[in-house]
HTML snippet that shows the backbone in 3Dmol.js (N, CA, C, O; Angstrom):
<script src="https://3Dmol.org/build/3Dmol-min.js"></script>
<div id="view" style="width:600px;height:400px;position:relative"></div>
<script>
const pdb = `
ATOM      1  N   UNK A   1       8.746 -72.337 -11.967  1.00  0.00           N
ATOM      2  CA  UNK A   1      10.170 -72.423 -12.162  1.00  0.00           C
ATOM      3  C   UNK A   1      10.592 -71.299 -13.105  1.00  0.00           C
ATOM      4  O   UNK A   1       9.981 -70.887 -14.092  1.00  0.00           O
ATOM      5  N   UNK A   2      11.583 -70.946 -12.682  1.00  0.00           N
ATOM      6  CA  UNK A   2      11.935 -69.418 -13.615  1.00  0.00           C
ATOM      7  C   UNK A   2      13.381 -69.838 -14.394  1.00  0.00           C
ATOM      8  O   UNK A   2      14.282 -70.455 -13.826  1.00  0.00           O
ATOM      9  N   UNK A   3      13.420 -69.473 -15.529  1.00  0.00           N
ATOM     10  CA  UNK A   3      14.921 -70.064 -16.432  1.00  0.00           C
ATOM     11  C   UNK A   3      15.299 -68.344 -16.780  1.00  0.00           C
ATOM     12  O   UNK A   3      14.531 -67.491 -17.225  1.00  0.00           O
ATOM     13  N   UNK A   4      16.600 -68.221 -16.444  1.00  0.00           N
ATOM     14  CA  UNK A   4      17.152 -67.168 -16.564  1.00  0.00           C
ATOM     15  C   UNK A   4      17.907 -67.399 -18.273  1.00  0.00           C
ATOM     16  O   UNK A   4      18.480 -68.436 -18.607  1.00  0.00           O
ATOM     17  N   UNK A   5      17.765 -66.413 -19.001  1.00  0.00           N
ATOM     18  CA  UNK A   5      18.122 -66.842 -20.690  1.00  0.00           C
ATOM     19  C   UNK A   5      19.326 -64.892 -20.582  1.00  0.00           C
ATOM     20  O   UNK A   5      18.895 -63.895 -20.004  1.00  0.00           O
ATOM     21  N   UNK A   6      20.205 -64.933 -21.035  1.00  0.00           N
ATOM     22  CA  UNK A   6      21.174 -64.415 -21.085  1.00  0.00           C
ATOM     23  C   UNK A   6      20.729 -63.713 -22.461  1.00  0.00           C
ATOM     24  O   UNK A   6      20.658 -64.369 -23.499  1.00  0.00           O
ATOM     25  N   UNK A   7      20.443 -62.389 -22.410  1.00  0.00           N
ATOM     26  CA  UNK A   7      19.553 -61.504 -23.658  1.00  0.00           C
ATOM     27  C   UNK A   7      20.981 -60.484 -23.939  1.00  0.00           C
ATOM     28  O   UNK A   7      22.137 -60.668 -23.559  1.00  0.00           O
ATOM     29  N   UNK A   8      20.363 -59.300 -24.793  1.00  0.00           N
ATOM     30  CA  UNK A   8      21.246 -58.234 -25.098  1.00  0.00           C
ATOM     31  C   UNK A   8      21.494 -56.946 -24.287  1.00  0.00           C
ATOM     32  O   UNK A   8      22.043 -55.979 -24.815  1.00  0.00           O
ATOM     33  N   UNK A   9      20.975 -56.932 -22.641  1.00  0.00           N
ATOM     34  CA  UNK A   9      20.418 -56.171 -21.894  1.00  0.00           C
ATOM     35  C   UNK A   9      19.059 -55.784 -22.078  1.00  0.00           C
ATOM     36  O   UNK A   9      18.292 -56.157 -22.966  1.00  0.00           O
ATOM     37  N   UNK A  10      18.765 -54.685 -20.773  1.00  0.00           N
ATOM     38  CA  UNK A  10      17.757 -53.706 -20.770  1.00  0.00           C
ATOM     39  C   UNK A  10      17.749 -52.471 -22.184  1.00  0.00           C
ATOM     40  O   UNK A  10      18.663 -51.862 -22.742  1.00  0.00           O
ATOM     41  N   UNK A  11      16.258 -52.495 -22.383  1.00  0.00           N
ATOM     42  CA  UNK A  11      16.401 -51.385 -23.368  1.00  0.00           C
ATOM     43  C   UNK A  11      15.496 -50.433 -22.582  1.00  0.00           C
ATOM     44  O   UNK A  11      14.993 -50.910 -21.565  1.00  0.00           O
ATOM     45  N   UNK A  12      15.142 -48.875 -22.959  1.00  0.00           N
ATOM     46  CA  UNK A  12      14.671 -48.105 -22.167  1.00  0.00           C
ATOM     47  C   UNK A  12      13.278 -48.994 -22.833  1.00  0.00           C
ATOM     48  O   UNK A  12      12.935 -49.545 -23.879  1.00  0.00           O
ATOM     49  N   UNK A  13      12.582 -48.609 -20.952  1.00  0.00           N
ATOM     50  CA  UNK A  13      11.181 -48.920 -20.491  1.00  0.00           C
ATOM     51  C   UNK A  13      10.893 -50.290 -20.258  1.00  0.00           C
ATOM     52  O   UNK A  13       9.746 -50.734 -20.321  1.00  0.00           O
ATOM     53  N   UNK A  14      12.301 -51.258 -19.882  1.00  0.00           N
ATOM     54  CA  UNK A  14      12.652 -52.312 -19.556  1.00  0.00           C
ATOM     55  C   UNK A  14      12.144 -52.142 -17.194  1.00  0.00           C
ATOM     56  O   UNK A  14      12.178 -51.156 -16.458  1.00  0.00           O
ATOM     57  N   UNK A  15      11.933 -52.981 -17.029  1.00  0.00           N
ATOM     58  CA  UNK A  15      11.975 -52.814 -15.624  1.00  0.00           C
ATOM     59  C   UNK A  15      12.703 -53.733 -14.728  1.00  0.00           C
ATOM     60  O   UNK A  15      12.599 -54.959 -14.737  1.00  0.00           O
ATOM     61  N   UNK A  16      13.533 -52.942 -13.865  1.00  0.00           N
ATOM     62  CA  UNK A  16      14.615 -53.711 -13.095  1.00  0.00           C
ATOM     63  C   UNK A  16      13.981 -54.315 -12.208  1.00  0.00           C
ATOM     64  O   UNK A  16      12.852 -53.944 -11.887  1.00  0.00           O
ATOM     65  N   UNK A  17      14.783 -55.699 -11.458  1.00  0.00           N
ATOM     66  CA  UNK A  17      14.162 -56.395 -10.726  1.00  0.00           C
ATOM     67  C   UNK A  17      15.297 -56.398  -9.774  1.00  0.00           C
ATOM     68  O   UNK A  17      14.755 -55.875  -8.800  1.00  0.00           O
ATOM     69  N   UNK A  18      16.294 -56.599  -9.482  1.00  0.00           N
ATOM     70  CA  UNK A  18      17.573 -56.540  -8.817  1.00  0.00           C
ATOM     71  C   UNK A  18      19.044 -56.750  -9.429  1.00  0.00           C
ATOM     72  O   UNK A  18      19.452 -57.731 -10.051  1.00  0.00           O
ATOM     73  N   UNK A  19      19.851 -55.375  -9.033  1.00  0.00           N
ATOM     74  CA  UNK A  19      20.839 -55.791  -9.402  1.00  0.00           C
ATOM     75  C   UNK A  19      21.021 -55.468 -10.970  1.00  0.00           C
ATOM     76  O   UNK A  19      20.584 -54.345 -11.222  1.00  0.00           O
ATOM     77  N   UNK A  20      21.546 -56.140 -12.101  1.00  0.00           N
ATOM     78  CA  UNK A  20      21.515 -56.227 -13.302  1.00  0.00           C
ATOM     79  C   UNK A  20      20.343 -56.988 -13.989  1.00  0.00           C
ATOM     80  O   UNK A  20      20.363 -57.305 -15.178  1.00  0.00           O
ATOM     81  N   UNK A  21      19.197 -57.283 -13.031  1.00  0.00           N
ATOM     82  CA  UNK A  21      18.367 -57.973 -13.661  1.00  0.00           C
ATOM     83  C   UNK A  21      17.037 -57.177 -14.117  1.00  0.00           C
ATOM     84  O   UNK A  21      16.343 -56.550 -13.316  1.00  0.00           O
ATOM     85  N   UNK A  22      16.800 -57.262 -15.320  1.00  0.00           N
ATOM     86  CA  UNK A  22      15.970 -56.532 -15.634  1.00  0.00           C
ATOM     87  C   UNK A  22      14.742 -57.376 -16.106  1.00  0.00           C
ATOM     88  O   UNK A  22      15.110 -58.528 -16.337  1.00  0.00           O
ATOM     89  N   UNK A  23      13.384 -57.187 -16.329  1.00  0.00           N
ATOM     90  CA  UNK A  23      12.466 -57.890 -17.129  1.00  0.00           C
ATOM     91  C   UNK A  23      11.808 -57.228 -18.252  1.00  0.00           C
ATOM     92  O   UNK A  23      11.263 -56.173 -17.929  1.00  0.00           O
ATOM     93  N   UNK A  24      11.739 -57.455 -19.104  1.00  0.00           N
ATOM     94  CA  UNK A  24      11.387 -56.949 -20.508  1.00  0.00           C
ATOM     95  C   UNK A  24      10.204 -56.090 -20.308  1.00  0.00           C
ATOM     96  O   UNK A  24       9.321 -56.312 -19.479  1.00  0.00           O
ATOM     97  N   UNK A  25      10.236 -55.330 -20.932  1.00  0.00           N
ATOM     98  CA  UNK A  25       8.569 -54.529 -20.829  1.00  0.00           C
ATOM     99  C   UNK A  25       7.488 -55.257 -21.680  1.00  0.00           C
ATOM    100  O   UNK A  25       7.852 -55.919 -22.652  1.00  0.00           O
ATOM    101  N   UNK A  26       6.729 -55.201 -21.491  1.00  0.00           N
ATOM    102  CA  UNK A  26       5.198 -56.101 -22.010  1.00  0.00           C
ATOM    103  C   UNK A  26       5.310 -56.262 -23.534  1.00  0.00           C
ATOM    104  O   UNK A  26       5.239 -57.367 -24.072  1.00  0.00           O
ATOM    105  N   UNK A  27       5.480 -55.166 -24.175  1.00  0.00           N
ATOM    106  CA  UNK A  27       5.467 -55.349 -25.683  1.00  0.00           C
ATOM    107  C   UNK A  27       6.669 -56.022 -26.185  1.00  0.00           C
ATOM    108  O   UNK A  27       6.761 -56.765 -27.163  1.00  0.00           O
ATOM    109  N   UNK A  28       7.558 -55.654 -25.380  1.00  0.00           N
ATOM    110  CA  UNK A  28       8.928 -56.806 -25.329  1.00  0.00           C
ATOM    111  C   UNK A  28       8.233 -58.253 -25.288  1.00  0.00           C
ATOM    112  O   UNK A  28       7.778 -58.918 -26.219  1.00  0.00           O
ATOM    113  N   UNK A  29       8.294 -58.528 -23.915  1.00  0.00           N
ATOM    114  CA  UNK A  29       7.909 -60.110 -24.121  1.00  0.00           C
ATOM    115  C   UNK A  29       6.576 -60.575 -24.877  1.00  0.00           C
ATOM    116  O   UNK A  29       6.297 -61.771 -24.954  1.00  0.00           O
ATOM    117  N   UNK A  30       5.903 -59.747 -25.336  1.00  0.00           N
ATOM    118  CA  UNK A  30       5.536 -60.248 -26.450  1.00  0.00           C
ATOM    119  C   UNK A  30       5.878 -60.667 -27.775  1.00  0.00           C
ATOM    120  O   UNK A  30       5.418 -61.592 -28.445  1.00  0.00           O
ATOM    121  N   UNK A  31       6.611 -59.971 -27.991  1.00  0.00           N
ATOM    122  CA  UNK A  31       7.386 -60.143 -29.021  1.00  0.00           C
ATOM    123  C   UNK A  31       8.401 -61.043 -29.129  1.00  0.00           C
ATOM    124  O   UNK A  31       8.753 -61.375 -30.261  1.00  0.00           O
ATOM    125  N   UNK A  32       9.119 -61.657 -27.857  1.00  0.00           N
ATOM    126  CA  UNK A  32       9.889 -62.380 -27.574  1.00  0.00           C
ATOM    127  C   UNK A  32       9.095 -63.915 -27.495  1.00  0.00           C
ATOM    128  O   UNK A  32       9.480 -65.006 -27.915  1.00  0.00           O
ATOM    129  N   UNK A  33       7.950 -63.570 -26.848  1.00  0.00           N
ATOM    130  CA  UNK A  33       7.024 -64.838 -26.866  1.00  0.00           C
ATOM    131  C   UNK A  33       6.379 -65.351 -28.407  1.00  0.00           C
ATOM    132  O   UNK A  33       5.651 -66.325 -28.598  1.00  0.00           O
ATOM    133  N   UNK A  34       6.862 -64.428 -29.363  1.00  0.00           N
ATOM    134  CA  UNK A  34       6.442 -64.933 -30.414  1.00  0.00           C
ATOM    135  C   UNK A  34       7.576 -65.746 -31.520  1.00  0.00           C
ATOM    136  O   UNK A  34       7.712 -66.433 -32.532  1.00  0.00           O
ATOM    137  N   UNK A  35       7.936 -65.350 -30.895  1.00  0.00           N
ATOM    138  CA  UNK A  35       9.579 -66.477 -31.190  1.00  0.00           C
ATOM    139  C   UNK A  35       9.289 -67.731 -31.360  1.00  0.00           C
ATOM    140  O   UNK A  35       8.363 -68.240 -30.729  1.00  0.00           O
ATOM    141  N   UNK A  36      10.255 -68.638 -32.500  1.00  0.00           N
ATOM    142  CA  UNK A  36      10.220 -69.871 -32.251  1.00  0.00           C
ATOM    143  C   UNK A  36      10.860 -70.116 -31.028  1.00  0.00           C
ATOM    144  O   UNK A  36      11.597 -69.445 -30.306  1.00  0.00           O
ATOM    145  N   UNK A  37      10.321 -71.419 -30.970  1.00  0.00           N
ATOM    146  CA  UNK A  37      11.189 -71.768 -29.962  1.00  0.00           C
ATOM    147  C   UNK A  37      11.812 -73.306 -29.936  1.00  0.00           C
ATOM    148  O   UNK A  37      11.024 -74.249 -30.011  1.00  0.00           O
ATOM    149  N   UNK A  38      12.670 -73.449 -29.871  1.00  0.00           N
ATOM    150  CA  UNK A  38      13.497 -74.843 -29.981  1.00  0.00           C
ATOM    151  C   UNK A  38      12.895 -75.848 -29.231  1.00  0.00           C
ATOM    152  O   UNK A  38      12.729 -76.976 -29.694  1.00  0.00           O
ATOM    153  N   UNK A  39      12.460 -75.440 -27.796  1.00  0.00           N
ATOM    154  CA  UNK A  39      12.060 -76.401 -27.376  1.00  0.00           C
ATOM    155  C   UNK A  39      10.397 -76.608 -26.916  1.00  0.00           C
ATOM    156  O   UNK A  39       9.918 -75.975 -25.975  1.00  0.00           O
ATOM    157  N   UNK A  40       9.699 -77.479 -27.635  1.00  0.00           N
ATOM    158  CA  UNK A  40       8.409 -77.265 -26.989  1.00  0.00           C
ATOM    159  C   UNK A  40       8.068 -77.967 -25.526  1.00  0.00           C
ATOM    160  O   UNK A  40       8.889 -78.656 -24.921  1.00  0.00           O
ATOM    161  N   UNK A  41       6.618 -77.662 -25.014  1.00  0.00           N
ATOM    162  CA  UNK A  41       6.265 -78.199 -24.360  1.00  0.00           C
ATOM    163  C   UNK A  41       6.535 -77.403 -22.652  1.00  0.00           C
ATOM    164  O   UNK A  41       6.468 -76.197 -22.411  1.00  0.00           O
ATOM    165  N   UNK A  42       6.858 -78.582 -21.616  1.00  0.00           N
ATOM    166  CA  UNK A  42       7.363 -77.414 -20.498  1.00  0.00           C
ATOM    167  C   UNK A  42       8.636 -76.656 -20.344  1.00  0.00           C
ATOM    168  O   UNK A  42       8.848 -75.725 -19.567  1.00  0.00           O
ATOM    169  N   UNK A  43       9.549 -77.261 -21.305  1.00  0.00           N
ATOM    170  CA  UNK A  43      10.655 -76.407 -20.784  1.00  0.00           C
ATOM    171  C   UNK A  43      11.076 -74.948 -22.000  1.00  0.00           C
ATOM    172  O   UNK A  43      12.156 -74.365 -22.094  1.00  0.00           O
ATOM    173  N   UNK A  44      10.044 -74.746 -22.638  1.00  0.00           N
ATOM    174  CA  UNK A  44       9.713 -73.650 -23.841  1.00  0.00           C
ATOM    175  C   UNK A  44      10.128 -72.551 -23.455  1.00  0.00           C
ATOM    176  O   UNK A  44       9.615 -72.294 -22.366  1.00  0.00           O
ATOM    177  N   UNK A  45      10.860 -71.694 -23.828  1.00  0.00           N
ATOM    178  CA  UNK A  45      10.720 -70.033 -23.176  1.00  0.00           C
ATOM    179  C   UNK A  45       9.300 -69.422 -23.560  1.00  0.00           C
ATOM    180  O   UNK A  45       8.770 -68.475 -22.978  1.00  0.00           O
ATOM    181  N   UNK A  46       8.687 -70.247 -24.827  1.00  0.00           N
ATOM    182  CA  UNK A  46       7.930 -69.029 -24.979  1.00  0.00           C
ATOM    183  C   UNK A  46       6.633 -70.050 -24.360  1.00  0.00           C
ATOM    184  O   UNK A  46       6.452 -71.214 -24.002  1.00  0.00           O
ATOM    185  N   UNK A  47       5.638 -68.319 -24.554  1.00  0.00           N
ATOM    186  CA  UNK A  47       4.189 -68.792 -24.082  1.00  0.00           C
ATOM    187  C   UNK A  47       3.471 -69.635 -25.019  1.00  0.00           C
ATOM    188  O   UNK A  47       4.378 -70.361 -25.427  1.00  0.00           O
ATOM    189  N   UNK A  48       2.389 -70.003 -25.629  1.00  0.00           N
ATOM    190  CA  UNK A  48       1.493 -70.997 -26.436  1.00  0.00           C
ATOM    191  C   UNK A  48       0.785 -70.080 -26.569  1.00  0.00           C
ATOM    192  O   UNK A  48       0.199 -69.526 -25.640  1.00  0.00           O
ATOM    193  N   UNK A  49       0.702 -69.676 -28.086  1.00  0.00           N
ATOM    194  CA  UNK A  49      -0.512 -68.787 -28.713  1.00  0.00           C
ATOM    195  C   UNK A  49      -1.466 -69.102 -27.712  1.00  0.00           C
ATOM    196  O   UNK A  49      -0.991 -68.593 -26.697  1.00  0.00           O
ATOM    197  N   UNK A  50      -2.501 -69.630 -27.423  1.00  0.00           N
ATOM    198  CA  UNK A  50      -3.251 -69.961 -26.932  1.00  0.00           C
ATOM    199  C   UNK A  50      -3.397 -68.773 -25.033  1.00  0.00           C
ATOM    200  O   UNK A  50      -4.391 -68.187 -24.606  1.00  0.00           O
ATOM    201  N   UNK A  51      -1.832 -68.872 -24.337  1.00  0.00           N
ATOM    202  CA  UNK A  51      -1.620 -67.880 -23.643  1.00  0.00           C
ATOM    203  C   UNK A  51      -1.382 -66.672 -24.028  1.00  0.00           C
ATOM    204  O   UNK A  51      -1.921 -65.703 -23.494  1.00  0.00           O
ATOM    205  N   UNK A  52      -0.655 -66.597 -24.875  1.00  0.00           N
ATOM    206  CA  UNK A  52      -0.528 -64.952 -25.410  1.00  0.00           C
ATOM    207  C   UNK A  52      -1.712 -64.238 -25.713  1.00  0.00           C
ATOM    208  O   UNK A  52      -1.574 -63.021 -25.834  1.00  0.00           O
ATOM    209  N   UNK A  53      -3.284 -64.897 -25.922  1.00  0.00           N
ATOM    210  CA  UNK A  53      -4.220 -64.440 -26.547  1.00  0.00           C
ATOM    211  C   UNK A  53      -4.707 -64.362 -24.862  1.00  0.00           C
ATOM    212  O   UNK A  53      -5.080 -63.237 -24.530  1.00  0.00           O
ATOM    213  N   UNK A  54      -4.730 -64.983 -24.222  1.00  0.00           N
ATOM    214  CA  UNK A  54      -5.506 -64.801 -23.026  1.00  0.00           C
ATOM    215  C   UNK A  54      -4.638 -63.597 -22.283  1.00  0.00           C
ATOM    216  O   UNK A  54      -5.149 -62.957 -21.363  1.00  0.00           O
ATOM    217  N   UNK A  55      -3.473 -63.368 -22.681  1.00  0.00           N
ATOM    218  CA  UNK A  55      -3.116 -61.680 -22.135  1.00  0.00           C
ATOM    219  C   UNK A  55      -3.337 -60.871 -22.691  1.00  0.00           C
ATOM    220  O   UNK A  55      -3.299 -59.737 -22.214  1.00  0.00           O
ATOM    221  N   UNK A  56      -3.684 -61.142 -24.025  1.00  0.00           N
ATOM    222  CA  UNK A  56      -4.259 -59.786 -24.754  1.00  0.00           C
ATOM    223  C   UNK A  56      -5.748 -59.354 -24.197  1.00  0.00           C
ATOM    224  O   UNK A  56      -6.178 -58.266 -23.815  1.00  0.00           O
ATOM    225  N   UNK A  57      -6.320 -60.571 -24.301  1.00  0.00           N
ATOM    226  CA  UNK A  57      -7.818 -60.396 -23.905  1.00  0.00           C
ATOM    227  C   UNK A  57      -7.634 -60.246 -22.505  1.00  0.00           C
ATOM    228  O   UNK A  57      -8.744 -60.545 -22.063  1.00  0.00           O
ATOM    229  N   UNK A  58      -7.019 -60.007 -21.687  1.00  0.00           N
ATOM    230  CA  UNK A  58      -7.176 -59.333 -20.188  1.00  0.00           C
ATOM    231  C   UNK A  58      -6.267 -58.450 -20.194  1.00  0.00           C
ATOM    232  O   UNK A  58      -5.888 -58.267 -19.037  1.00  0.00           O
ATOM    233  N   UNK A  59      -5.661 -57.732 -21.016  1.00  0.00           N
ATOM    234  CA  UNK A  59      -5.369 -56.289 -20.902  1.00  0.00           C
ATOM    235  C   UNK A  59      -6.829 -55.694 -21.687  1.00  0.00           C
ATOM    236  O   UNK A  59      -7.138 -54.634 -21.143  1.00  0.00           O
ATOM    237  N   UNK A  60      -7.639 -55.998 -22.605  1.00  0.00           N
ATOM    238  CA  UNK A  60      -8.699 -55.536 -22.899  1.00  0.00           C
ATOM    239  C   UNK A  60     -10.044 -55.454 -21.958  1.00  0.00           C
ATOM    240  O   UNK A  60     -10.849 -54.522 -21.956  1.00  0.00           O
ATOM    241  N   UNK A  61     -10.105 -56.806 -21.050  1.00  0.00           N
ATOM    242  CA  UNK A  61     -10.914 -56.859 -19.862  1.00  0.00           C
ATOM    243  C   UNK A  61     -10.818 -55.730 -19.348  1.00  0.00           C
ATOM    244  O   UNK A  61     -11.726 -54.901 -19.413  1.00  0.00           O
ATOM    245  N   UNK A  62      -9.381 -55.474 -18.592  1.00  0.00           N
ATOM    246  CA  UNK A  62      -8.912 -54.413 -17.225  1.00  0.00           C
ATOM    247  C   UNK A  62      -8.561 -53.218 -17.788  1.00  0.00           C
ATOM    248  O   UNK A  62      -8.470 -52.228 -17.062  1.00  0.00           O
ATOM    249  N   UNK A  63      -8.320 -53.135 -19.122  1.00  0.00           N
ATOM    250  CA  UNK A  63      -8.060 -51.556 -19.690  1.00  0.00           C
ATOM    251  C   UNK A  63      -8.419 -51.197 -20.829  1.00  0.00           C
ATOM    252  O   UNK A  63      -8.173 -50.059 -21.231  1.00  0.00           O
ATOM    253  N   UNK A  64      -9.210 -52.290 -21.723  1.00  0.00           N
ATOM    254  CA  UNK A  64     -10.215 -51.395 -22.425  1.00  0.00           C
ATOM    255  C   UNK A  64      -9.407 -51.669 -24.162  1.00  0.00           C
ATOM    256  O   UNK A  64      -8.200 -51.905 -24.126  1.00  0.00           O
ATOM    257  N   UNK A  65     -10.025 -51.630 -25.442  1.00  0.00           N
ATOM    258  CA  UNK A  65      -9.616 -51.459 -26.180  1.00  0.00           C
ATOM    259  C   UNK A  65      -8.190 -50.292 -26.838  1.00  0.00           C
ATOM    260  O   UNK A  65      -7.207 -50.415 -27.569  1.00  0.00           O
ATOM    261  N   UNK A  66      -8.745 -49.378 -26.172  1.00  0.00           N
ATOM    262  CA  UNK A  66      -7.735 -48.843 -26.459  1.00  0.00           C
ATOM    263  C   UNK A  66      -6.069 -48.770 -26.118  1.00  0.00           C
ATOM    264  O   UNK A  66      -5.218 -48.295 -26.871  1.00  0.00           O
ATOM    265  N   UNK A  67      -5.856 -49.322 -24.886  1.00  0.00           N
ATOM    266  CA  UNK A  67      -4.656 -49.988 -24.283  1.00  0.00           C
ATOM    267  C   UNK A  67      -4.152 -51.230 -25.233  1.00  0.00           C
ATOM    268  O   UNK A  67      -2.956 -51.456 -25.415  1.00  0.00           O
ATOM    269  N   UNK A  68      -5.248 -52.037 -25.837  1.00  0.00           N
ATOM    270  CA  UNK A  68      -4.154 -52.786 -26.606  1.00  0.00           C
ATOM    271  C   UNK A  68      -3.704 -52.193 -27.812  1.00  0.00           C
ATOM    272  O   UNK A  68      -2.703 -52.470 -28.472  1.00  0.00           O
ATOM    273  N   UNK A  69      -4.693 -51.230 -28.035  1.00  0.00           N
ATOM    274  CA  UNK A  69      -3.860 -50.769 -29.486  1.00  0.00           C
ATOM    275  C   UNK A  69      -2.795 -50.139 -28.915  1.00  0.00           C
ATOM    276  O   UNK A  69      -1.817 -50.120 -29.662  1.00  0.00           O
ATOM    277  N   UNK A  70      -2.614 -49.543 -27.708  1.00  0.00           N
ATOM    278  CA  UNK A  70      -0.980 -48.498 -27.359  1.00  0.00           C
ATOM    279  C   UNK A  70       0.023 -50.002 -27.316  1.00  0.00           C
ATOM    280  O   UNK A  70       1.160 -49.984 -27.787  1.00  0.00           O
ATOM    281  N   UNK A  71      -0.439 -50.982 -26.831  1.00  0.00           N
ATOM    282  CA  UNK A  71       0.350 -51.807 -26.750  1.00  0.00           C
ATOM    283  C   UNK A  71       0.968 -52.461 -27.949  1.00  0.00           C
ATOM    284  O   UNK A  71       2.034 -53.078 -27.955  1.00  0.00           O
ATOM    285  N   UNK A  72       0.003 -52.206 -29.172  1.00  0.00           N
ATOM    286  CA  UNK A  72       0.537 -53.006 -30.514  1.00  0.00           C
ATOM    287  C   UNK A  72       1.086 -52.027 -31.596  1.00  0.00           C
ATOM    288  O   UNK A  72       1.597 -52.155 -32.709  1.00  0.00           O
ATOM    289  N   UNK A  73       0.704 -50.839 -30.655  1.00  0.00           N
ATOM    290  CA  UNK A  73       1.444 -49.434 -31.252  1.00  0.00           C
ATOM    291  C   UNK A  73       3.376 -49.826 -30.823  1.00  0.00           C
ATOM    292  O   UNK A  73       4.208 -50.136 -31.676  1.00  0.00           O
ATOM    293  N   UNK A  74       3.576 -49.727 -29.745  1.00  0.00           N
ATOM    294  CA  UNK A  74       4.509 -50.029 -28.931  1.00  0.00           C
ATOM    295  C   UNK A  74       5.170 -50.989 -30.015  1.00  0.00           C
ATOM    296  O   UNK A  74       6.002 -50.673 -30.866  1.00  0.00           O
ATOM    297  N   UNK A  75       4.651 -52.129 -29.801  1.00  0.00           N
ATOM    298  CA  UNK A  75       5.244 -53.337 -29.860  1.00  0.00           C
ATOM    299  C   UNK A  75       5.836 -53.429 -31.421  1.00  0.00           C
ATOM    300  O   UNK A  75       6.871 -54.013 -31.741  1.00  0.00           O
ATOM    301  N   UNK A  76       4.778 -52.590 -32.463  1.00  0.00           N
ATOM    302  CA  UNK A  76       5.586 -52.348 -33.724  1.00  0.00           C
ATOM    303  C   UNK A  76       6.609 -51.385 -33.721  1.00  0.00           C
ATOM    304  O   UNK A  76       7.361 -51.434 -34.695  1.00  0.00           O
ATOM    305  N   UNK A  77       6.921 -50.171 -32.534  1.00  0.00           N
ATOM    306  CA  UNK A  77       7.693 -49.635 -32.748  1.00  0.00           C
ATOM    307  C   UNK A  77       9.179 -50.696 -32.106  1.00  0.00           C
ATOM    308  O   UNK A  77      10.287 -50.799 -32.632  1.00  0.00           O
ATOM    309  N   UNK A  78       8.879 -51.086 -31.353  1.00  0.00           N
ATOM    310  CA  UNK A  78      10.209 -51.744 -30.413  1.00  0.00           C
ATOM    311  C   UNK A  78      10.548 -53.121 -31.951  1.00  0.00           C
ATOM    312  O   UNK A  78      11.724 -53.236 -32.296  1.00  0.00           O
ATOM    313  N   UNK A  79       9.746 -53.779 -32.506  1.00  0.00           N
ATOM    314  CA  UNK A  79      10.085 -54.927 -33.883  1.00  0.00           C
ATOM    315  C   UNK A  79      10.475 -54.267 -34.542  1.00  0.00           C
ATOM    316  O   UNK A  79      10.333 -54.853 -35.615  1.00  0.00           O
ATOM    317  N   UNK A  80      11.193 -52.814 -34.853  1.00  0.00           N
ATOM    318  CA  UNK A  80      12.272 -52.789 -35.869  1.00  0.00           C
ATOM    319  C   UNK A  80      13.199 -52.503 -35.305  1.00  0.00           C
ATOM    320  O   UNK A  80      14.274 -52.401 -35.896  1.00  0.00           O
TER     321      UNK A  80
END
`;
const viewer = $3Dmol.createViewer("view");
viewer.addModel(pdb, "pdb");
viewer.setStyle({}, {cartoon: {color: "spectrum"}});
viewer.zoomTo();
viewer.render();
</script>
C-alpha cells in the first residue's frame, strides 16, 4: 500500500515518477526515514531501524564499502 504525504517538492537528484510526482533520492529517504514518526506500527511513514540497517547492509553487499560512505557523504550534505 503506498500513502502519498504532501512534502516541499523535488530537490535536485530527486527522481520523477509521473507527472509532478517525484521520489526522494536515497540519501533523502533516509533521512526522512529517520524521522519520528507519529504513528507506529503499519501505518508509519517511516522504516524500523531494524529496515534501514538491512538497506545499508545491501547497498554494501551489491556495491561495496565505499558506496555507503558516498551515500553518508551525500546524506550529510543534503541534512543541512
Amino acid at each position: 500500500m503506498i500513502h502519498f504525504l504532501k512534502g516541499n517538492g523535488p530537490i535536485e537528484g530527486d527522481n520523477p515518477l509521473s507527472g509532478e510526482l517525484y521520489a526522494s533520492q536515497r540519501e533523502q529517504a533516509f533521512l526522512e526515514n529517520l524521522q519520528v514518526s507519529r504513528r507506529p506500527g503499519t501505518n508509519s511513514k517511516t522504516l524500523t531501524f531494524p529496515e534501514i540497517e538491512d538497506r545499508l547492509e545491501q547497498i554494501i553487499r551489491v556495491n561495496g564499502e565505499q558506496e555507503l560512505n558516498k551515500v553518508r557523504d551525500r546524506a550529510r550534505t543534503l541534512a543541512k
